[in-house]
C-alpha positions in Angstrom: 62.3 103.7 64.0 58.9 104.6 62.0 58.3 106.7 58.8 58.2 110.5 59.3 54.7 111.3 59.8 54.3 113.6 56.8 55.4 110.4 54.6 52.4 108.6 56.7 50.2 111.0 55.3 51.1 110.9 52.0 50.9 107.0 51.8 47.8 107.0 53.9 46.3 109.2 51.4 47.5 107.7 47.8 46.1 104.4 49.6 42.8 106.4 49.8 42.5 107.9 46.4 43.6 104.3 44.6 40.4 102.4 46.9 38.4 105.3 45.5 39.7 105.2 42.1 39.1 100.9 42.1 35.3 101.7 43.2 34.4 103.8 41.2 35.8 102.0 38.3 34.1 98.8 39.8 31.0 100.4 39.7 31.2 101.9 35.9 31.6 99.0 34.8 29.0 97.2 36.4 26.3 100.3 35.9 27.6 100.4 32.1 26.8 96.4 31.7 23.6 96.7 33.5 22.9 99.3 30.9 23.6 97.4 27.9 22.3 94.4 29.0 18.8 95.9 30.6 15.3 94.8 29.2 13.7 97.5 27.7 10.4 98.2 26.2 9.5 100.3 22.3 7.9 99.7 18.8 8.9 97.4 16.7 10.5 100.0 13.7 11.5 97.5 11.0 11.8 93.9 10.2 15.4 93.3 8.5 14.7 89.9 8.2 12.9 86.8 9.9 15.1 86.8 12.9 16.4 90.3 13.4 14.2 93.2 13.9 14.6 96.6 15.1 13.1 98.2 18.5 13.3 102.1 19.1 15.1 102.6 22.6 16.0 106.2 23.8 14.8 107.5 20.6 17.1 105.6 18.1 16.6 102.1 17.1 18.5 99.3 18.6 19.3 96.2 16.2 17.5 92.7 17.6 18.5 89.5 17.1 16.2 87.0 18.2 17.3 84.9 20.1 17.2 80.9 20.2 16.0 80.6 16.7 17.7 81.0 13.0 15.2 82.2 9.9 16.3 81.5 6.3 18.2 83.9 4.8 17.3 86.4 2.2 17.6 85.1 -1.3 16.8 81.4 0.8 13.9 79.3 0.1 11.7 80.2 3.0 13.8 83.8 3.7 10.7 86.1 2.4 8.2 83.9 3.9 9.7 84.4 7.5 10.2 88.0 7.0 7.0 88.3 6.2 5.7 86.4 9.1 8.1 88.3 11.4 6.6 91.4 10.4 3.0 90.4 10.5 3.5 89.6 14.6 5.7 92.4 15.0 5.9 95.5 12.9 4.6 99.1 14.6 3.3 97.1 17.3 4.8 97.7 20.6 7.4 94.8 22.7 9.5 94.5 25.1 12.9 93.1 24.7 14.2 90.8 27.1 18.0 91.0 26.3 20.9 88.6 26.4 23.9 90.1 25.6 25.4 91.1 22.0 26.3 88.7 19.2 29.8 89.6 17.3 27.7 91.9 14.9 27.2 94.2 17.8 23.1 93.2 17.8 21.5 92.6 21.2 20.1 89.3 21.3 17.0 88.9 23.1 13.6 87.4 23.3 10.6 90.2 22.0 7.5 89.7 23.6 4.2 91.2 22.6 1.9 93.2 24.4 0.0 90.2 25.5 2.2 87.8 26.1 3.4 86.2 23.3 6.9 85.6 22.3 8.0 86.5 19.0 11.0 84.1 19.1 8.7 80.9 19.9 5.8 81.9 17.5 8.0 82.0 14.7 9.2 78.6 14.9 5.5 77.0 16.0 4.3 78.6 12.6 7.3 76.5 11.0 8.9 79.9 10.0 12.8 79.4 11.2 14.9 76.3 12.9 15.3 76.1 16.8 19.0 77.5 16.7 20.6 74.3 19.1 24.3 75.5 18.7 23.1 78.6 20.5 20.2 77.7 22.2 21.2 74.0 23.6 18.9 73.2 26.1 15.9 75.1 25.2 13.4 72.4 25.4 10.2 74.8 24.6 11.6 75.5 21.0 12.7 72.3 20.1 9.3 71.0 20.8 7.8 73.8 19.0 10.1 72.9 15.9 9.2 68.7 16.1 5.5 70.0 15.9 6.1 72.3 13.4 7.7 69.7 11.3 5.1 67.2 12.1 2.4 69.1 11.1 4.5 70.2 8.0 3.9 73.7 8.7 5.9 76.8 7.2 9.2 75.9 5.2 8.6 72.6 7.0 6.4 71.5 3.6 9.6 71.5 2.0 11.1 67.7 2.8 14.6 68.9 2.5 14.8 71.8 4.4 18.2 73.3 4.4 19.0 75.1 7.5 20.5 78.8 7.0 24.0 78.2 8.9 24.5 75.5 6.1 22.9 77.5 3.6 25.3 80.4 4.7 28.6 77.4 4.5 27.6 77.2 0.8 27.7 80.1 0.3 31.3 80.9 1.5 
């Protein structure tokens, strides 16, 4: 004894719309992540400080946090000299953003490159401007040895022989 075949239909159907409905969904989500997460290219439009910057995208400008690296903060030793710095590689001129995700202030974090090639994130810490950020950046080997020459040479805030890095800066702070 089988189901009525009106009660096939409507089964056959619901089945139908719910694929259709698990699809589409499936493919929002992925189109909206792709979307967030996509490189994209615009003028640098301000400097907030050493390590975050902000890129005009779709007309309105999208908050960057570099990625990798960690400048001194404002009101830090160090903290004007790396916004300055920051701003003299990057201000009006135009970058793309290679983008990694958001940190849990809602900033993209990304690597900005220049127009010819140079990264923003690296050249800040060769000039001695900011730390090579390990907890987030573990295995980078390229800005760790940028920061070990940086130090050797004593360039940037690396004339200072204490140094204090911003995430404890930011501890005493608390």
């Amino acid at each position: 004894m089988g189901l009525p075949p009106n009660n096939l239909k409507l089964r056959s159907s619901n089945y139908l719309f719910f694929i259709y409905c698990l699809l589409t969904t499936v493919f929002l989500l992925i189109s909206t992540k792709q979307s967030l997460a996509a490189d994209f290219s615009g003028p640098v439009v301000s400097v907030l400080d050493g390590d975050t910057l902000e890129v005009l995208h779709n007309q309105h400008p999208a908050r960057i946090r570099l990625s990798g690296i960690d400048c001194p903060e404002k009101g830090q030793a160090y903290g004007n000299n790396a916004k300055h710095a920051a701003s003299a590689l990057a201000f009006g001129k135009q970058v793309t953003v290679q983008t990694h995700g958001h940190d849990k202030y809602t900033r993209t974090l990304g690597d900005v490159i220049l127009a010819d090639g140079t990264s923003v994130n690296q050249q800040l810490v060769k000039d001695g401007w900011c730390w090579w950020y390990r907890k987030y950046a573990p295995g980078d080997v390229v800005l760790e040895g940028l920061e070990k020459e940086a130090r050797e040479a004593k360039k940037g805030l690396w004339v200072d022989p204490v140094p204090i890095p911003p995430w404890e800066w930011r501890k005493r702070g608390k």
